[in-house]
C-alpha positions as CSV (number, residue, x, y, z in Angstrom):
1,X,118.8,124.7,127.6
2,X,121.3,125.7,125.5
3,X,122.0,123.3,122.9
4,X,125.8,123.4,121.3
5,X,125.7,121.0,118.5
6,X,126.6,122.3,115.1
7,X,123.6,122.9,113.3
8,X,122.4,122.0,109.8
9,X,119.4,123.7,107.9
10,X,117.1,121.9,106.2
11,X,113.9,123.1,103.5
12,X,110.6,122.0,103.7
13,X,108.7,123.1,100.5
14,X,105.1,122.4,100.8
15,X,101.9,123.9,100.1
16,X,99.3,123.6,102.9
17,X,96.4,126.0,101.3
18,X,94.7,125.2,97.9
19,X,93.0,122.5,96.4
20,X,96.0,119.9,97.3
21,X,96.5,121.6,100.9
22,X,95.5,118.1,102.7
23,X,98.4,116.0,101.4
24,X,100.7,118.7,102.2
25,X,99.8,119.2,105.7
26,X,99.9,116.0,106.2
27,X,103.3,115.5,104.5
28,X,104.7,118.8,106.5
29,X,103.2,117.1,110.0
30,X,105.3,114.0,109.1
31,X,108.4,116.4,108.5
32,X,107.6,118.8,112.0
33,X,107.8,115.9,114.2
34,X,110.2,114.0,113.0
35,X,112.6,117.1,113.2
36,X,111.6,117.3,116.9
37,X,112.3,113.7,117.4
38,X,115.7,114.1,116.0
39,X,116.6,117.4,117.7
40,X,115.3,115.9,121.1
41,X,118.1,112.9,120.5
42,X,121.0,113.4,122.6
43,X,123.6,111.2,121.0
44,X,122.6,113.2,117.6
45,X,126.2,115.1,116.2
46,X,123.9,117.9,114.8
47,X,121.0,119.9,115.6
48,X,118.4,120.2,112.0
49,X,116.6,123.3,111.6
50,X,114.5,123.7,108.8
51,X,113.2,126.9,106.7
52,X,109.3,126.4,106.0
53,X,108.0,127.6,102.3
54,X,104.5,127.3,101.7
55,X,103.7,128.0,97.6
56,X,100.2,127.7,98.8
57,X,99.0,125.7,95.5
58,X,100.7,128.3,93.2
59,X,102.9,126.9,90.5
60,X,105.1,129.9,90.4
61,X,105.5,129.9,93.9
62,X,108.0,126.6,93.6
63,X,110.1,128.4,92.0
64,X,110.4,131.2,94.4
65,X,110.4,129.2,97.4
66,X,113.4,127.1,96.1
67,X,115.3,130.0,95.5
68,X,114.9,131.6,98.7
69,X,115.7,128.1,100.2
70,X,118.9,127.7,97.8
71,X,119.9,131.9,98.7
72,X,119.8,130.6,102.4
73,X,122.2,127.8,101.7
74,X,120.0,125.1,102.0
75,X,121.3,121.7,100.1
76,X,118.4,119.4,101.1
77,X,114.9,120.1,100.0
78,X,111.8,118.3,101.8
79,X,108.6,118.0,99.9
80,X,106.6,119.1,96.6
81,X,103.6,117.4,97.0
82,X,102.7,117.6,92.6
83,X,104.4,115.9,89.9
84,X,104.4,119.8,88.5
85,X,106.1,121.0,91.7
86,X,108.7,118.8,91.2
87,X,109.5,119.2,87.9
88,X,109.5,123.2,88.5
89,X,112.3,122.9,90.8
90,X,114.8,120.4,89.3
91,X,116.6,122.6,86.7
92,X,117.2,125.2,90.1
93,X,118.2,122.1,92.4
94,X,120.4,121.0,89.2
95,X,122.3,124.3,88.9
96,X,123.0,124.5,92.9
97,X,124.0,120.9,94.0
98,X,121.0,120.2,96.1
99,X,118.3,117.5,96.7
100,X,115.0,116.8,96.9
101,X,113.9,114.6,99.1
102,X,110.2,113.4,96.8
103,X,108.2,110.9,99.3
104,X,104.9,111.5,97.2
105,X,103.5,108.5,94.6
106,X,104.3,109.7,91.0
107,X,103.8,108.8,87.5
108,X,107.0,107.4,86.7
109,X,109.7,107.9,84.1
110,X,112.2,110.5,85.9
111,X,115.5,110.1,87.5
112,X,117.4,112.6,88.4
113,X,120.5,113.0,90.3
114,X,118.8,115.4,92.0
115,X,115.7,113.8,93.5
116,X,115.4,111.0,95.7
117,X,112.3,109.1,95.2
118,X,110.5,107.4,98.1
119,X,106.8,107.4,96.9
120,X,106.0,104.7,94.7
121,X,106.6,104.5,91.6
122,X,103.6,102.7,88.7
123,X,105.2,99.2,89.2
124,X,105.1,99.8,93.2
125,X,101.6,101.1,93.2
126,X,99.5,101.8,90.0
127,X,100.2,98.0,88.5
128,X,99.3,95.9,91.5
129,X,96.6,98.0,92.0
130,X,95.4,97.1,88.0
131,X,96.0,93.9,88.4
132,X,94.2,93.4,91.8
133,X,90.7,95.0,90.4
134,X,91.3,92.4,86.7
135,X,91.4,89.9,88.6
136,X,88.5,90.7,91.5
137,X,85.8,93.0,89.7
138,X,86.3,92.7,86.3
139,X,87.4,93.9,82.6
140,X,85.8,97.0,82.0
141,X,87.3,100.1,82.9
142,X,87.3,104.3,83.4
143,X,90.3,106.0,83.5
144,X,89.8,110.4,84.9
145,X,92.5,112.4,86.1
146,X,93.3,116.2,86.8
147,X,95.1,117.9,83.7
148,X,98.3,117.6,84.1
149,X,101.3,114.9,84.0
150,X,100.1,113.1,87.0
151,X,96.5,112.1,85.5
152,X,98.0,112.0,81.8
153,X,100.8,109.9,82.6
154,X,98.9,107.0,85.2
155,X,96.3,106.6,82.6
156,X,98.4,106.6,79.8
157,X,99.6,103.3,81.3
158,X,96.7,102.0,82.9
159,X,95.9,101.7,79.3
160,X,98.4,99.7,78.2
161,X,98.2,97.6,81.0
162,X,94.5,97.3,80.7
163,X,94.6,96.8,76.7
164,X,97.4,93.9,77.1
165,X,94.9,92.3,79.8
166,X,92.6,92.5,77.5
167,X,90.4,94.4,79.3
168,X,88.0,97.8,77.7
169,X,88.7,101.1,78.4
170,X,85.5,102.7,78.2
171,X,86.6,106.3,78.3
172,X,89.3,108.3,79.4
173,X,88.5,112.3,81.1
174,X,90.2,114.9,82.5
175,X,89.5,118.3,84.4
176,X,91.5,121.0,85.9
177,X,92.6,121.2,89.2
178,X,90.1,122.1,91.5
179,X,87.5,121.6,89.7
180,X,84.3,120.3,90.9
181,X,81.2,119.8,89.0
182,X,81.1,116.1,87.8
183,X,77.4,115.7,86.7
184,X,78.1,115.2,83.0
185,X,80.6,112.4,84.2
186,X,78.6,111.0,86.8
187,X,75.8,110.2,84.1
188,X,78.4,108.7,81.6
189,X,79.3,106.1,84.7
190,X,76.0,105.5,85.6
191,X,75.1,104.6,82.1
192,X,78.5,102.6,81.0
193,X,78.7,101.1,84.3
194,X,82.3,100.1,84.3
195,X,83.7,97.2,86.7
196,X,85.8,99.9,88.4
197,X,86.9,103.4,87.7
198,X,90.4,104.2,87.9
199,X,90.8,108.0,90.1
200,X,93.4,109.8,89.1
201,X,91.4,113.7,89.7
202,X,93.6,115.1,92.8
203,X,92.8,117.0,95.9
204,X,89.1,119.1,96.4
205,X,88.0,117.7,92.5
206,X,88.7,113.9,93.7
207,X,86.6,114.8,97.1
208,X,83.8,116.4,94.9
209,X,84.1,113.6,92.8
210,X,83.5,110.5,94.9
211,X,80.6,112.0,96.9
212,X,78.9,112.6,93.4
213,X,79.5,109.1,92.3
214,X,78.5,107.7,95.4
215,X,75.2,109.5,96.0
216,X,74.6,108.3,92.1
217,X,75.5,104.7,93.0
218,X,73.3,105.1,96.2
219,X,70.3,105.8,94.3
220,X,70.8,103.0,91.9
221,X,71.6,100.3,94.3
222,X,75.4,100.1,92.4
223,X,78.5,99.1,94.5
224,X,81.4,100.6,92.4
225,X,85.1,100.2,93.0
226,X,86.9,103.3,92.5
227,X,90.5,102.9,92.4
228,X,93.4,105.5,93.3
229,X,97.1,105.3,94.1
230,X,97.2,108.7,95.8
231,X,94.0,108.5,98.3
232,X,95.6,108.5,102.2
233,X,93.8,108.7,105.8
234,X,94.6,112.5,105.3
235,X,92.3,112.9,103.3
236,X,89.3,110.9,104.8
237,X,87.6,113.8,106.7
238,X,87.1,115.5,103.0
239,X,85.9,112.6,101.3
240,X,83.5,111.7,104.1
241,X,81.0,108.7,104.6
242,X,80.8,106.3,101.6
243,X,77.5,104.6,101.2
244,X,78.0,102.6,97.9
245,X,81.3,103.2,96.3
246,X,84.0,100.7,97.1
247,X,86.6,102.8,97.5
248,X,90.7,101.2,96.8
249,X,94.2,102.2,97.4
250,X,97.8,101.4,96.8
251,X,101.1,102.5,98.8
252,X,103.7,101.8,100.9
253,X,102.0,102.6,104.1
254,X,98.8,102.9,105.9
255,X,98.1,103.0,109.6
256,X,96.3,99.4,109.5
257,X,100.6,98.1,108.5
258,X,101.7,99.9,112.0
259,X,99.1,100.7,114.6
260,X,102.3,101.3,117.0
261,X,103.9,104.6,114.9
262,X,100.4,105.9,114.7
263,X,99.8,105.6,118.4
264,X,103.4,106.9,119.2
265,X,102.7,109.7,116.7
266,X,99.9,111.2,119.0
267,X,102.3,112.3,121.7
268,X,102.6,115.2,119.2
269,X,99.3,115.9,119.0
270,X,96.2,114.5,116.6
271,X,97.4,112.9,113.9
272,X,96.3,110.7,110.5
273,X,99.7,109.2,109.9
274,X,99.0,108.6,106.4
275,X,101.6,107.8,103.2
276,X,102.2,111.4,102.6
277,X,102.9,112.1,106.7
278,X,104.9,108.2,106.9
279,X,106.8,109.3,104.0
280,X,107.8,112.8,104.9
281,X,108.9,111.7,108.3
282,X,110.7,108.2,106.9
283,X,112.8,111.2,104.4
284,X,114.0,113.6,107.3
285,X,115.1,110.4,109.5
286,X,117.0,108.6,106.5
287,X,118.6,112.0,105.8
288,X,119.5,112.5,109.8
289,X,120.6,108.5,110.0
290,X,122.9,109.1,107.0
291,X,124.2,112.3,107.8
292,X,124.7,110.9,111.9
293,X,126.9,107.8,109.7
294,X,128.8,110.2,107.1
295,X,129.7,113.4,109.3
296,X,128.8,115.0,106.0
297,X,125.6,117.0,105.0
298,X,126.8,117.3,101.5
299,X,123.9,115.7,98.9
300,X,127.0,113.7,97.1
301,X,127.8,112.3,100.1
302,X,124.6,111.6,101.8
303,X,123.9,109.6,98.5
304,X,126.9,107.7,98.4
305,X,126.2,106.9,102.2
306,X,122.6,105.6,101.3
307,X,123.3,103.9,97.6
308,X,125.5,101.1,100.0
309,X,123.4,101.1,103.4
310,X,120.1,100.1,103.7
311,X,118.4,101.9,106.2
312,X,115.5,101.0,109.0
313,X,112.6,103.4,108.6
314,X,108.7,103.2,109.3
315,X,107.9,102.1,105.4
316,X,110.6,99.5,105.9
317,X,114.5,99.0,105.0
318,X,115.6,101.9,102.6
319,X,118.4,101.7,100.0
320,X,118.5,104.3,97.2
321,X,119.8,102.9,94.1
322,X,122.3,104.4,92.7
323,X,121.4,103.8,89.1
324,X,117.4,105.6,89.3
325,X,117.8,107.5,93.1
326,X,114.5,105.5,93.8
327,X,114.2,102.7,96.5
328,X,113.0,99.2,96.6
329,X,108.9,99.9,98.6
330,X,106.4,97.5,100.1
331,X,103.0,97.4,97.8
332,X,99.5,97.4,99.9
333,X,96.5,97.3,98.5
334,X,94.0,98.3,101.1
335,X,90.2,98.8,101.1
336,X,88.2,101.5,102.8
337,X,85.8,100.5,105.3
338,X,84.1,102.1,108.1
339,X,86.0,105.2,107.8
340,X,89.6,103.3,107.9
341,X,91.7,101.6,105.5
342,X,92.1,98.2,106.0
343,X,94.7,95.7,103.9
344,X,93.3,93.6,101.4
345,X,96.2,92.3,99.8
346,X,100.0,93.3,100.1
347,X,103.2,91.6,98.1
348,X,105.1,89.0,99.4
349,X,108.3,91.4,99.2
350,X,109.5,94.7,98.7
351,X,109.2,95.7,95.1
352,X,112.2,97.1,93.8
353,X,111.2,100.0,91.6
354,X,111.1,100.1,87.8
355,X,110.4,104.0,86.8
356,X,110.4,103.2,83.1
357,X,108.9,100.1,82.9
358,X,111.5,98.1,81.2
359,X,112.0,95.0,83.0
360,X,107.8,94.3,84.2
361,X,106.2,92.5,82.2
362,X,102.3,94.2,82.2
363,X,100.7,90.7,81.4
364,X,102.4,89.8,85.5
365,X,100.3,88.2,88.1
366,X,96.8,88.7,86.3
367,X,95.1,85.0,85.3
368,X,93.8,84.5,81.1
369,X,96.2,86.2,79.5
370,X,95.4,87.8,75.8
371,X,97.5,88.5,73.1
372,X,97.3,92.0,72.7
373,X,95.8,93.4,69.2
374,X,95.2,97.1,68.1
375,X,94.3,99.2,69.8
376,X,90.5,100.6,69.5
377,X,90.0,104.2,70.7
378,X,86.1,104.8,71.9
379,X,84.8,108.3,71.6
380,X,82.4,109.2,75.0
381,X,79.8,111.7,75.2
């Protein structure tokens, strides 16, 4: 049928192959079927179509793909799934009056004019995540991330939230991305034997990861928490069975918040509706709710539109701030179990986000509070 509503083009920009390729299919699932929802919505003004760039994992490939998405005239950007992504394309999305729409958990301390952030940022996720395992397993901690700002900048302030807790950081490790051969570190844990590890490793090396640790704990009779703010159902299938690790999470969403959307989701087919698919598809609806209100695709206006309406969406109401572009997120902790997440523990509100940490106070919500003294750097083999 021929369809004669004006039509506006969109960009999705996400890598479905290499070692990060399941949080971008999921995130670009979330993105498909929300644009057919929204095309197959007769009172919409506009029809969306949307120009699909995959960078496959390659860090040069942003920047190619956002060109050829700015060259076609696209304003609105969907995706990146890396903090390293994103930064790669903000000086192009700067110079050309366009905007990212960033629905992935990050590290914190950016705004830009250009980006709108609707993943969590450390006080949404990474803090009540810290302060949950204080205040259930215990004081002793591992910090590991993949090298580069994601994993540098989390532990950097799991750190100083730990240290003003007065909790030990036993060590603090990073390897590159994709990497997979954790025996060395597996050894150290088994030996230390923290109260919980903090995961910041990303993608194929996290998978690699946990099943190491696990089959280590499994021998040794050890039930280790192992914490991450960036471990969805999308990823479940690679991680696989967990017989000993205790495996924690922090977001916005997971199915176990909305069993409906994830049963109306499989009308398009199989899906794990996960914080990277819930977010993707929360962003291309906010943009088409605005842009149905406005009557004007530019990103200035679509901002203005959202900085003074908050907006219904599947990870709650939305309203972008117009002072940091980020929005006001529910916090869930949840718990993996039987091969599903299930909530533990979620705040009593929406927590409106603080990207540079200057109004939370790290000492919040966790019980025998320490002054905090120097700080004592530990070498581990």
């Amino acid at each position: 049928m021929f369809d004669a509503r004006p039509v506006v083009t969109v960009g999705f920009l996400l890598s479905t192959e290499g070692t990060y390729r399941r949080m971008g299919r999921g995130a670009l699932q979330g993105l498909q079927d929300a644009l057919a929802e929204l095309n197959a919505e007769a009172d919409r003004n506009v029809r969306l179509e949307a120009i699909c760039v995959d960078p496959r994992g390659e860090p040069a490939e942003y920047s190619r793909g956002v060109a050829r998405l700015l060259a076609a005239g696209v304003k609105h950007v969907f995706g990146t799934t890396l903090s390293a992504s994103r930064k790669e394309i903000i000086p192009d999305l700067d110079q050309h009056g366009a905007l990212l729409w960033y629905s992935s958990p990050y590290e914190g301390f950016e705004s830009s004019e250009s980006v709108l952030y609707l993943g969590g940022c450390p006080n949404q996720t990474l803090l009540p995540l810290l302060r949950y395992a204080l205040a259930h397993f215990g004081r002793r901690a591992f910090l590991l991330g993949s090298n580069y700002v994601w994993g540098w900048e989390s532990n950097r302030i799991a750190r100083e939230v730990l240290e003003a807790n007065g909790a030990q950081v036993l060590g603090e490790k990073y390897w590159h991305l994709g990497a997979t051969g954790f025996e060395p570190l597996v050894e150290t844990l088994m030996r230390e034997q923290p109260a919980f590890v903090l995961n910041n490793l990303v993608g194929e090396s996290s998978y690699a990861f946990l099943k190491q640790l696990d089959h280590a704990c499994a021998g040794k009779g050890l039930r280790l928490p192992v914490l991450s703010c960036n471990l969805t159902e999308a990823e479940l299938d690679a991680v696989g069975p967990m017989h000993a690790l205790r495996l924690l999470s922090c977001g916005p969403f997971f199915e176990a918040l909305d069993p409906g959307f994830r049963a109306r989701q499989q009308a398009h087919g199989p899906r794990r509706c996960s914080h990277y698919y819930a977010g993707a598809y929360a962003a291309l609806r906010l943009f088409a709710d605005a842009l149905q209100a406005c009557g004007d695709a530019t990103p200035a206006a679509i901002c203005e539109h959202l900085h003074g309406h908050a907006m219904a969406s599947v990870l709650g109401n939305l309203s972008v701030s117009p002072r940091n572009h980020h929005s006001a997120l529910g916090s869930h902790i949840a718990e993996l179990r039987q091969g599903n997440f299930e909530i533990v523990h979620s705040a009593a509100q929406p927590l409106a986000a603080d990207p540079y940490l200057t109004v939370t106070d790290l000492h919040a919500g966790v019980a025998d509070r320490h002054v905090r003294g120097a700080t004592h750097l530990r070498i581990v083999k």
